[in-house]
C-alpha positions as CSV (number, residue, x, y, z in Angstrom):
1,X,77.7,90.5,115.2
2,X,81.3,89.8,115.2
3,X,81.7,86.5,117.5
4,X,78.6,85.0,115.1
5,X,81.1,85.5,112.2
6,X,84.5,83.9,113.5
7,X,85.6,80.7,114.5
8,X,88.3,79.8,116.8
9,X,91.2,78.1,116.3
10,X,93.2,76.1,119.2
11,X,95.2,77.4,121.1
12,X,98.6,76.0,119.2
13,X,97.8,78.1,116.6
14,X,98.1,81.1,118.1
15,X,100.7,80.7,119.9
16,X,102.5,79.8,116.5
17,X,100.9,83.0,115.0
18,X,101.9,85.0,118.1
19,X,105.6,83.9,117.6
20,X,105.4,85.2,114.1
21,X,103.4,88.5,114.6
22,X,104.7,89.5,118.4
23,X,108.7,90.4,116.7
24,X,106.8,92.3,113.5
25,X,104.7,94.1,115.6
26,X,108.0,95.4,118.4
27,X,109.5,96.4,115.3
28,X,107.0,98.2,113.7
29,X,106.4,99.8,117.3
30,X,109.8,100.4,117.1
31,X,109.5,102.5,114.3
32,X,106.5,104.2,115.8
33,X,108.5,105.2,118.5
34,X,111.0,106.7,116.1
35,X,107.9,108.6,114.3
36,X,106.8,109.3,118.2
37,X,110.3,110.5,119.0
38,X,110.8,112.7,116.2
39,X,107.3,114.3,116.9
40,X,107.9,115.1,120.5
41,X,110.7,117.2,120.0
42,X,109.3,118.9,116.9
43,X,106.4,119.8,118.7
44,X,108.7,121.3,121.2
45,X,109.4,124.1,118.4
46,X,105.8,125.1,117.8
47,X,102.6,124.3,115.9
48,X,103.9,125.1,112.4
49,X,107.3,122.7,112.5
50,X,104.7,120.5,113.8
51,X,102.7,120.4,111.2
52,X,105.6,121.0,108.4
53,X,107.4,118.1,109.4
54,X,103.8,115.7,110.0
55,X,103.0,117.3,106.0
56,X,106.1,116.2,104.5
57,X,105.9,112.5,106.0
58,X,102.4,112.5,104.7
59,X,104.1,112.4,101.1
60,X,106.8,110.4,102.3
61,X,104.4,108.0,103.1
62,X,103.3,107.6,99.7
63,X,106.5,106.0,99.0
64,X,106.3,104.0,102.3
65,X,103.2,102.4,100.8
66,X,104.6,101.7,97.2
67,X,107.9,99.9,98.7
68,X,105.6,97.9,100.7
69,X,103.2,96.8,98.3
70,X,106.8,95.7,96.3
71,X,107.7,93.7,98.9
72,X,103.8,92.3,99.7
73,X,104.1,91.0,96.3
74,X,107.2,89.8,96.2
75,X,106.5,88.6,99.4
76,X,103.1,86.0,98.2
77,X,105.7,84.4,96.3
78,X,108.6,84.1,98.4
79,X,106.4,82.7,101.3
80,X,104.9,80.0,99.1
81,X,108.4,79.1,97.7
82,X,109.5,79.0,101.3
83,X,106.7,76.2,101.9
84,X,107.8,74.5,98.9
85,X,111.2,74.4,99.8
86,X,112.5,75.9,96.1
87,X,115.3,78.6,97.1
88,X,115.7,79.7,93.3
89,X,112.3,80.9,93.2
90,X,112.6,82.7,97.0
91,X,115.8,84.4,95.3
92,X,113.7,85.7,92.0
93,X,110.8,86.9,94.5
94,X,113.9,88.8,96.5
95,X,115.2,90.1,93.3
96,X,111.7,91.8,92.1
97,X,111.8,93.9,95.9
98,X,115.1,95.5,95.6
99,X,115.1,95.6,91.7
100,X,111.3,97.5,91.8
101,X,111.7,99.2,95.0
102,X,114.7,100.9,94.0
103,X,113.0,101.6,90.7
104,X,110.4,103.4,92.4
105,X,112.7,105.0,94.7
106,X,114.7,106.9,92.4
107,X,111.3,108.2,90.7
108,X,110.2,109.4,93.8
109,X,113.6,110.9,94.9
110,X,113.4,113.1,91.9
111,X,109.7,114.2,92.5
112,X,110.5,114.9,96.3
113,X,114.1,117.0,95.4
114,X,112.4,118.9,92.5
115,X,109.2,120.3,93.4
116,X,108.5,119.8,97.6
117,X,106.6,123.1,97.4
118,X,103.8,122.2,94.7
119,X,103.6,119.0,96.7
120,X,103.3,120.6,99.8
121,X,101.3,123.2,98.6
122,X,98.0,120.9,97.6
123,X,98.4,119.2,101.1
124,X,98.0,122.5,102.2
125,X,95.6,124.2,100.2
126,X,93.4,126.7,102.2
127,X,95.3,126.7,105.5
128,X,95.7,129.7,107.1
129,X,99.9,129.2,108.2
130,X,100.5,127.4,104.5
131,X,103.5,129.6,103.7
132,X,105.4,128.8,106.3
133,X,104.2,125.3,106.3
134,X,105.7,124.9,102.7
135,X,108.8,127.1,103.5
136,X,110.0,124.5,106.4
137,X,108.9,121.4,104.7
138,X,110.0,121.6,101.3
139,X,113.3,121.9,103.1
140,X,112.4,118.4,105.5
141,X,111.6,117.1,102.0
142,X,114.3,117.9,99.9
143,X,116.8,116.6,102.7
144,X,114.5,113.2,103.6
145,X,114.4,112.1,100.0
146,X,118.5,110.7,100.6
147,X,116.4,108.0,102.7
148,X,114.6,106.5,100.1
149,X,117.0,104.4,98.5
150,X,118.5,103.2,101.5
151,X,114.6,102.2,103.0
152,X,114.2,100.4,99.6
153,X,116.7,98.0,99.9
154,X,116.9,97.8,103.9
155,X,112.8,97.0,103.3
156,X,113.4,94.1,100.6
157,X,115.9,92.2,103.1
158,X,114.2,92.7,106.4
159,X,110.5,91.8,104.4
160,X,112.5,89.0,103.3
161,X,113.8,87.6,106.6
162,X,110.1,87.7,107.8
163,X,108.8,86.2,105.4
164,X,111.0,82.8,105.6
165,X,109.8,83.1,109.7
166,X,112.7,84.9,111.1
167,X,111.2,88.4,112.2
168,X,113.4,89.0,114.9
169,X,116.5,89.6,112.4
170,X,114.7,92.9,111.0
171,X,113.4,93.6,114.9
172,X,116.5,93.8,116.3
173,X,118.4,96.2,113.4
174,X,115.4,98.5,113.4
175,X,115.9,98.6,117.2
176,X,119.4,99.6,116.6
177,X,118.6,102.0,113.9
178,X,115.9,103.4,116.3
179,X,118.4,104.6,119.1
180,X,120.7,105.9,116.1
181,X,117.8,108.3,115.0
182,X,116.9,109.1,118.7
183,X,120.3,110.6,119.6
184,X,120.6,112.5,115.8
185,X,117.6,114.1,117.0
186,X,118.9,114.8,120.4
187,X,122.4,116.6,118.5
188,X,120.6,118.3,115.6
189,X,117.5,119.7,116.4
190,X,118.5,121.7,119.9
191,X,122.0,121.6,119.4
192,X,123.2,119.6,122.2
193,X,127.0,119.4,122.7
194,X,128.0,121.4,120.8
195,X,126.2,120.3,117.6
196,X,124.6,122.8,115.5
197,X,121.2,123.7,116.4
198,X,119.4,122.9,112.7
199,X,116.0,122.6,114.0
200,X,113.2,120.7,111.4
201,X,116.6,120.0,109.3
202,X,118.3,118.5,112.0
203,X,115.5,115.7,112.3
204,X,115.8,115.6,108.5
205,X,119.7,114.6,109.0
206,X,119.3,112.0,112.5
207,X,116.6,110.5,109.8
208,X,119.2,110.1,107.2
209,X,121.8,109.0,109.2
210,X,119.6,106.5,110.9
211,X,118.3,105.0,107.2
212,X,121.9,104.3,106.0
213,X,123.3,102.7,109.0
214,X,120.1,100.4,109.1
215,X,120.9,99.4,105.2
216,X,124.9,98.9,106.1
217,X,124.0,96.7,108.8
218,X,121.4,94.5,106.7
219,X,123.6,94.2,104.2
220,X,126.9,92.8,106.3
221,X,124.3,90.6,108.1
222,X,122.3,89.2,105.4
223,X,125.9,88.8,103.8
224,X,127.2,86.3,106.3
225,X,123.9,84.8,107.0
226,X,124.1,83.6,103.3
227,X,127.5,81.9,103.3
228,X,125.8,80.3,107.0
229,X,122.8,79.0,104.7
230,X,120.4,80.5,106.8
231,X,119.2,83.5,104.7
232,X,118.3,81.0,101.3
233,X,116.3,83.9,99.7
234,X,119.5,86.2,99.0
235,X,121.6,86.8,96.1
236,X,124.1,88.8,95.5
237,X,124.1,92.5,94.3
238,X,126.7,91.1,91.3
239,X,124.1,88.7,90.9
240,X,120.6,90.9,91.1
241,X,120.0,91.2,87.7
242,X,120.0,87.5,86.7
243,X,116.3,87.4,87.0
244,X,113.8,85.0,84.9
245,X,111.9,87.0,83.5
246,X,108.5,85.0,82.4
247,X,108.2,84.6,86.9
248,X,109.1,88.6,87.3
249,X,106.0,89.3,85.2
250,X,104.0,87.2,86.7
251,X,105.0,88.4,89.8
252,X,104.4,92.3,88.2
253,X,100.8,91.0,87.1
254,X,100.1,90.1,90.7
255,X,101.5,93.4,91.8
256,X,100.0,95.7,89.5
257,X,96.3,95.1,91.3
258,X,97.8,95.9,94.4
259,X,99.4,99.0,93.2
260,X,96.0,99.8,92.2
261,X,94.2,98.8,95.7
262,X,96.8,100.9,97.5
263,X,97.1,103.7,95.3
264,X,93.4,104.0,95.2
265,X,93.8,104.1,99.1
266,X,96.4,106.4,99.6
267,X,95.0,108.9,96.8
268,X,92.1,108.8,98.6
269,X,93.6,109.8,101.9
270,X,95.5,111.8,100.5
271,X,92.5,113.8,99.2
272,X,90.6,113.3,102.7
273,X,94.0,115.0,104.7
274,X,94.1,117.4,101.8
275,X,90.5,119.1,102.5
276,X,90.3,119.1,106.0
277,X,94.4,120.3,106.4
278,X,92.3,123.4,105.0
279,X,90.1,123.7,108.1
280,X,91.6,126.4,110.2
281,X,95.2,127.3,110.6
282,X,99.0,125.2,111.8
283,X,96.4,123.6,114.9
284,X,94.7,121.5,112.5
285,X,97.6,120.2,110.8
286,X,99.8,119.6,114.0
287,X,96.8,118.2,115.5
288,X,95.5,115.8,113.1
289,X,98.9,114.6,112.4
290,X,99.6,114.2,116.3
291,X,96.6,111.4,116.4
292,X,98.5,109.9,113.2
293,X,101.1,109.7,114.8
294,X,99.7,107.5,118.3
295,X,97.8,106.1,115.8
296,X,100.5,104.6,113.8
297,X,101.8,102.5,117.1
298,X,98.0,100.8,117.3
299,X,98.5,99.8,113.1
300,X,101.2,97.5,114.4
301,X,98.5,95.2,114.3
302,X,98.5,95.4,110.5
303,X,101.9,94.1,109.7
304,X,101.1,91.2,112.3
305,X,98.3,90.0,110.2
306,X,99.9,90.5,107.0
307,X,103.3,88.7,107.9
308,X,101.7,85.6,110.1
309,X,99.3,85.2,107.4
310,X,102.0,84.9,104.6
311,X,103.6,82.6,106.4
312,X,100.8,80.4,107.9
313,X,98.3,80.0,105.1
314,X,100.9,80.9,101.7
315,X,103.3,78.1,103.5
316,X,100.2,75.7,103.6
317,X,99.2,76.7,100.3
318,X,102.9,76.8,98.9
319,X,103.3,72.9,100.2
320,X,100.0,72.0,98.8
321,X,98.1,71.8,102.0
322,X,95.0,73.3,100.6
323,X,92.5,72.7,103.3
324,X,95.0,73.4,106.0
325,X,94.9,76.6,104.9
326,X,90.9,77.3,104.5
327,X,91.1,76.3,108.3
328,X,93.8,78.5,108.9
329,X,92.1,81.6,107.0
330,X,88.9,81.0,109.3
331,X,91.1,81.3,112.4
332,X,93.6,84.1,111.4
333,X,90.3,86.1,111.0
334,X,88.6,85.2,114.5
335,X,91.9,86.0,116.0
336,X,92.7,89.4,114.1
337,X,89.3,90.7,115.7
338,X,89.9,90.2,118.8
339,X,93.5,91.5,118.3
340,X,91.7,95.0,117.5
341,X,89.5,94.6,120.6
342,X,91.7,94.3,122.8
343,X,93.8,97.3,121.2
344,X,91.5,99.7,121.0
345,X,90.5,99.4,124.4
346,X,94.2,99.3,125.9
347,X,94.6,102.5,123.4
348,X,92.3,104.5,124.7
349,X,93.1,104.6,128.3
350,X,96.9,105.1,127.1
351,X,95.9,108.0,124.4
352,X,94.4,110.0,127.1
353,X,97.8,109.4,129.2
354,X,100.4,110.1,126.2
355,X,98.8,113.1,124.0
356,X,99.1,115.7,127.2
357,X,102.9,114.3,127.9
358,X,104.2,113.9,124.4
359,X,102.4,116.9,122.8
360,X,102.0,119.1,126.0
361,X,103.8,122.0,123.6
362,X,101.1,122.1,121.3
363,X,98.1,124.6,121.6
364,X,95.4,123.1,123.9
365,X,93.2,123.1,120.4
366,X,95.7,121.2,118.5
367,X,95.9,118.7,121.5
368,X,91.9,118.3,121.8
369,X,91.8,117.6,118.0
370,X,94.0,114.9,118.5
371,X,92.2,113.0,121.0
372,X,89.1,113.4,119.3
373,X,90.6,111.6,115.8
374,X,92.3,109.0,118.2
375,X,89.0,108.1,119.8
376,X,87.2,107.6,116.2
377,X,90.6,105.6,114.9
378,X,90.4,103.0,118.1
379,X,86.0,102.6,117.4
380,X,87.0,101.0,114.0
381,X,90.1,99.2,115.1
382,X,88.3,96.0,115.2
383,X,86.2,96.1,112.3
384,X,89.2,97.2,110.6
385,X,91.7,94.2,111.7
386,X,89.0,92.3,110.4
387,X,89.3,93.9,107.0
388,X,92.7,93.8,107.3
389,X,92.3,89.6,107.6
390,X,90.7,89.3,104.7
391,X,93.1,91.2,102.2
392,X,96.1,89.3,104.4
393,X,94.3,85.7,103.3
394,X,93.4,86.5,99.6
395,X,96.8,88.1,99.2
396,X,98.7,84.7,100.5
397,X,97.3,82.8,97.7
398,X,97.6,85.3,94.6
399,X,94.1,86.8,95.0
400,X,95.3,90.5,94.2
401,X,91.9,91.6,92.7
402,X,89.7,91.3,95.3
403,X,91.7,94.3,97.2
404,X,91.6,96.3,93.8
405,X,88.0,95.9,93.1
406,X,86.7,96.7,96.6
407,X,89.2,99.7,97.4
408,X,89.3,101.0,93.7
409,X,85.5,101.0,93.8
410,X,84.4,102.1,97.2
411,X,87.2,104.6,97.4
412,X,85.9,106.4,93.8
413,X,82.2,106.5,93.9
414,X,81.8,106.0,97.6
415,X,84.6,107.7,100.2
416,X,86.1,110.9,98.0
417,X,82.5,112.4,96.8
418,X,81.8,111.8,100.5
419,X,84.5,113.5,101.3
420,X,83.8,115.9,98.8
421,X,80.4,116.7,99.7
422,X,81.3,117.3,103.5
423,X,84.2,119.3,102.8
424,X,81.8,121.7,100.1
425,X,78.6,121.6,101.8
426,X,79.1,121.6,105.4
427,X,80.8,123.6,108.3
428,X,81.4,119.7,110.1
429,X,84.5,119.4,111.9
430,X,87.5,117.5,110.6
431,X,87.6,114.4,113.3
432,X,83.8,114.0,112.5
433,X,84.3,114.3,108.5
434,X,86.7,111.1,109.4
435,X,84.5,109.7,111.6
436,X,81.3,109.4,109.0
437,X,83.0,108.7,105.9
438,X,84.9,105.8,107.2
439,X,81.7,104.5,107.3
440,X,82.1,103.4,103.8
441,X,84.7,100.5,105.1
442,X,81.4,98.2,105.5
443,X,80.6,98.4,101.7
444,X,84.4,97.0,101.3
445,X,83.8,94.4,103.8
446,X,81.1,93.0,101.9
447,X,82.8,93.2,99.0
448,X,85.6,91.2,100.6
449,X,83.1,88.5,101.8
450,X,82.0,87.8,98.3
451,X,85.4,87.1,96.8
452,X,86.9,85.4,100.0
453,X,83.7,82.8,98.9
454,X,84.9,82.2,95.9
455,X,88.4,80.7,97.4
456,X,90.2,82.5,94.6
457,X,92.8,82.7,96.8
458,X,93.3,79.0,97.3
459,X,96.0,78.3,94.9
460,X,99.3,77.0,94.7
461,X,101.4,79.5,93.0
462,X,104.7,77.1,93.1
463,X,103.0,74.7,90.7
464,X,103.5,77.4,88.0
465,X,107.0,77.3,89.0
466,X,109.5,79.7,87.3
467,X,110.9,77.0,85.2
């Protein structure tokens, strides 16, 4: 089915693409490891830090996906003004990320510092361990939420430097960042020399300290990579509120259907982890959120896509190369698929390696359940980079909708009553609850076909230029 759908590019192209993708993907699986790190000696303290910790960074990651859809849409524009070679407009795209993001940051900071426990409390609805789920994780919560503004703006300058084809600037300071939150964890949550022994809070501080030395050092470097004339996109912070406003609403219109696609997608998962958290006890939750965890290092893929096809096809399309980038979009797709192939069959032999050794502290049941979800995560890996290629492609050139109307749609009348109805009307297990009503990705796919056909997305948005 697939290989009659794609068409290959040459072998230039990739290798270009690679070049882009390869440094976005190490740090994203940088990050991963971080996430990885974090989990492993958690899970050294039992099933029900486990889980409080995975439950907290499932509402954390509600935020993670706002500040990224901020800088996905800042980032259509600052690609294409990259292509066209107009460093005002790349500077009014950088000012909507860090003026937005921290926008939405402070919201959220006050949700996660004020009520933790109702939050926590719906994600954990029906468990059999919830109290003390919600006793250790509205702490994690409370003391997490100082990372939010410094992710913000550390996430608007690294998205940036990808974006203009220089994704080993962000690589290396997550790196550094990496083995900053690696050794917090070491001090804090055992105790080691002499430090106190804080436990679940002691990941909570590592994290914190490892979010504001990442922003210090993006801001010193991005700093004296301006007066070098190598980061064009970056203004000042004495400077970040001269915005033009008749671009930042156009750039908000463009935005606003992406906040719905992903809100729609995270509400949704959101509900899915919701229902089946309340099947059985801290096994379920440590267990589920172990295979989110590996699984997280195989989504790499994701930000590969999205940032090589920014730059590929909304650089075409920003310097008017129209067809170039119909060719491109063709190729990117063929390419994506076979990305996914090839990881979800390298992921499954090193899932069955990793899930004894990093979460050998778990209970065996906690560990099975992983697996299991892991398994049914790498089966749609390539169906799902495919999807993935499409939004990438219709997001370069403007096309927000055609995310919004397939997730928005799909995801209300199709995936949560599904998830509904198994969750009410069944006794089925929570890996195959995820394994069937995934099943509703091929309606989106579809959807995506039709719009893709309609080349929507073949515009260039610098001709509307913020003047």
């Amino acid at each position: 089915m697939y290989m009659k759908l794609l068409r290959f590019g040459p072998f230039s192209f990739y290798r270009a693409a690679l070049s882009i993708a390869v440094p976005v993907m190490l740090q994203q699986f940088i990050m991963s490891m971080v996430s990885l790190i974090d989990n492993f000696m958690v899970a050294g303290l039992g099933d029900v830090s486990m889980a409080a910790v995975n439950v907290a960074n499932q509402i954390n990651f509600i935020h993670i996906v706002f500040i990224n859809v901020i800088a996905g849409a800042g980032g259509i524009y600052l690609a294409q003004f990259m292509g066209a070679k107009d460093e005002e407009g790349m500077g009014q795209a950088y000012r909507f990320k860090v003026l937005l993001g921290l926008v939405i940051s402070v919201f959220y900071f006050i949700l996660c510092w004020t009520i933790p426990e109702a939050m926590l409390s719906m994600m954990t609805m029906g468990n059999a361990a919830q109290a003390e789920i919600v006793e250790l994780g509205s702490t994690y919560l409370r003391l997490t939420s100082f990372t939010l503004l410094p992710m913000a703006i550390s996430n608007a300058i690294g998205s940036s430097f990808r974006e203009i084809g220089r994704p080993s600037v962000p690589l290396v300071i997550s790196a550094a960042a990496t083995v900053v939150n690696t050794v917090g964890n070491w001090f804090f949550i055992y105790g080691n020399l002499g430090a106190p022994r804080l436990g679940v809070s002691g990941a909570a501080i590592a994290t914190i300290i490892a979010r504001f030395v990442e922003m210090v050092v993006f801001i010193i470097y991005v700093y004296w990579d301006k007066k070098r004339g190598k980061a064009p996109f970056f203004v000042r912070f004495s400077r970040i509120l001269h915005v033009n406003w008749r671009l930042i609403r156009e750039i908000m219109a463009k935005s606003s259907m992406m906040f719905l696609s992903d809100f729609s997608w995270i509400s949704s998962e959101t509900i899915m982890t919701a229902l089946y958290n309340g099947r059985g006890g801290a096994e379920v939750v440590a267990g589920m959120a172990a295979a989110w965890t590996i699984a997280n290092i195989f989504f790499l893929l994701w930000g590969g896509i999205f940032t090589t096809t920014a730059v590929l096809i909304g650089g075409s399309l920003g310097a008017g190369k129209l067809d170039e980038a119909r060719t491109r979009a063709e190729w990117i797709k063929s390419g994506s698929t076979v990305a996914g192939f090839i990881i979800a069959i390298a992921g499954a032999g090193v899932s069955t390696l990793l899930i004894p050794l990093v979460f050998g502290n778990l209970t065996a049941n906690a560990r099975s359940i992983s697996l299991g979800l892991v398994y049914i995560i790498l089966f749609y890996m390539p169906f799902w980079a495919l999807l993935n290629s499409m939004w990438a492609i219709s997001r370069a050139g403007g096309d927000t909708a055609m995310g919004m109307y397939a997730d928005v749609s799909v995801n209300t009348f199709l995936f949560v009553p599904a998830c509904f109805i198994l969750a009410l009307c069944t006794s089925i297990h929570p890996v195959s609850m995820f394994a069937i009503v995934k099943l509703t990705d091929i309606a989106k796919y579809f959807i995506a076909r039709h719009f893709l056909g309609k080349e929507r997305w073949v515009r260039n948005l610098t001709v509307q230029k913020h003047g």
